[in-house]
N, C-alpha and C positions, 0 to 999 in steps of 0.2 A: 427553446431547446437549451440545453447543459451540453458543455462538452466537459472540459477541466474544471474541477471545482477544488483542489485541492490547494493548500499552501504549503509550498514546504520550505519554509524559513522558519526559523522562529524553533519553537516545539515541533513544529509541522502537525498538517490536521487533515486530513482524509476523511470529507463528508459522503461522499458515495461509497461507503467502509466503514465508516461509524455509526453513518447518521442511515444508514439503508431503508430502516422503517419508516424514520420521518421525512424523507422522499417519497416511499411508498405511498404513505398519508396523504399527502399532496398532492402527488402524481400518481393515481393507480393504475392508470393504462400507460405509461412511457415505456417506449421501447430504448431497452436497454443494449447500445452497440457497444459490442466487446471485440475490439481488436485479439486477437489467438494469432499466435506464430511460433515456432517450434520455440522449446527451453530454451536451448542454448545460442537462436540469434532473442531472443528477447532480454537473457541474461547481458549478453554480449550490447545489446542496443541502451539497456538500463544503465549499465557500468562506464559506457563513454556520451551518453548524453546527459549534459549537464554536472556529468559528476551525479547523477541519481542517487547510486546505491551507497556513494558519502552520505548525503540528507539522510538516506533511511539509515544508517545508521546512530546517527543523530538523536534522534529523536524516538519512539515508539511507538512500532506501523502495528495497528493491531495486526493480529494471526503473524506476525515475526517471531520466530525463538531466536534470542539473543544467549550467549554462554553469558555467566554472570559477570567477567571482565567487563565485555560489553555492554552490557546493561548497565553495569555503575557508571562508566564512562560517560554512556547516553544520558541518564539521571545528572549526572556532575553538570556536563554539557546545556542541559535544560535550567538546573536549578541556579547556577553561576553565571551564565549568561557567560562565560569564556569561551575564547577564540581555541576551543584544545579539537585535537584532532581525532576523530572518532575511531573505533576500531574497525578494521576493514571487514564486512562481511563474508562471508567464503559465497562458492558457486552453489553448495549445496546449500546452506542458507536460504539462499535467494530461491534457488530451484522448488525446496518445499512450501517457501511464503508464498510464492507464486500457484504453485499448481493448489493449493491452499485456498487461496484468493478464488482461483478458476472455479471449483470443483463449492464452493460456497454462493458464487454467484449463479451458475446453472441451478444449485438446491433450491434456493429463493425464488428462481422465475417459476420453478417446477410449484413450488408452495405458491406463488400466487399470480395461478397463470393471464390475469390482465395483461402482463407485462411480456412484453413480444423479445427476447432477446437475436 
């Protein structure tokens, strides 16, 4: 079993979100647990543990729209390896990366229903 396969130091790198196929590959029958809980405590829960939605700004979570401030800033951040302070993402932001996330991993189990979500 997989729980977190994620790092988010660094660049940060999201294999259950990049790599989804080549899990698939691997694993065609795993059932996939998705924690769901309303937007606004899961915004609220991302935002003060760990400092989350710092890292994801960081770095580049696929399916995030960043404005292009942010974006340079994340690219600067990656490419320099400096201690600079990322731009803060907004609620909405996060609200559409996320229901984003949600509504892409339901299409995939639906595409290939080995997989038990």
């Amino acid at each position: 079993a997989y729980t977190q396969l994620d790092t988010d130091t660094g660049t940060g790198f999201y294999p259950q979100i990049s790599l989804l196929d080549e899990l698939h590959e691997v694993h065609p029958n795993s059932t996939f647990v998705f924690n769901f809980r309303p937007l606004a405590d899961w915004i609220r829960s991302a935002t003060n543990w760990h400092r989350l939605t710092t890292r994801f700004a960081m770095f580049l979570m696929p399916g995030l729209v960043m404005t292009p401030e942010q974006l340079q800033r994340a690219i600067s951040i990656r490419d320099t390896n400096m201690k600079k302070i990322p731009i803060k993402l907004s609620d909405v932001q996060l609200a559409k990366w996320w229901c984003g996330h949600v509504l892409h991993i339901r299409e995939y189990v639906k595409e290939y229903p080995s997989h038990a979500l």
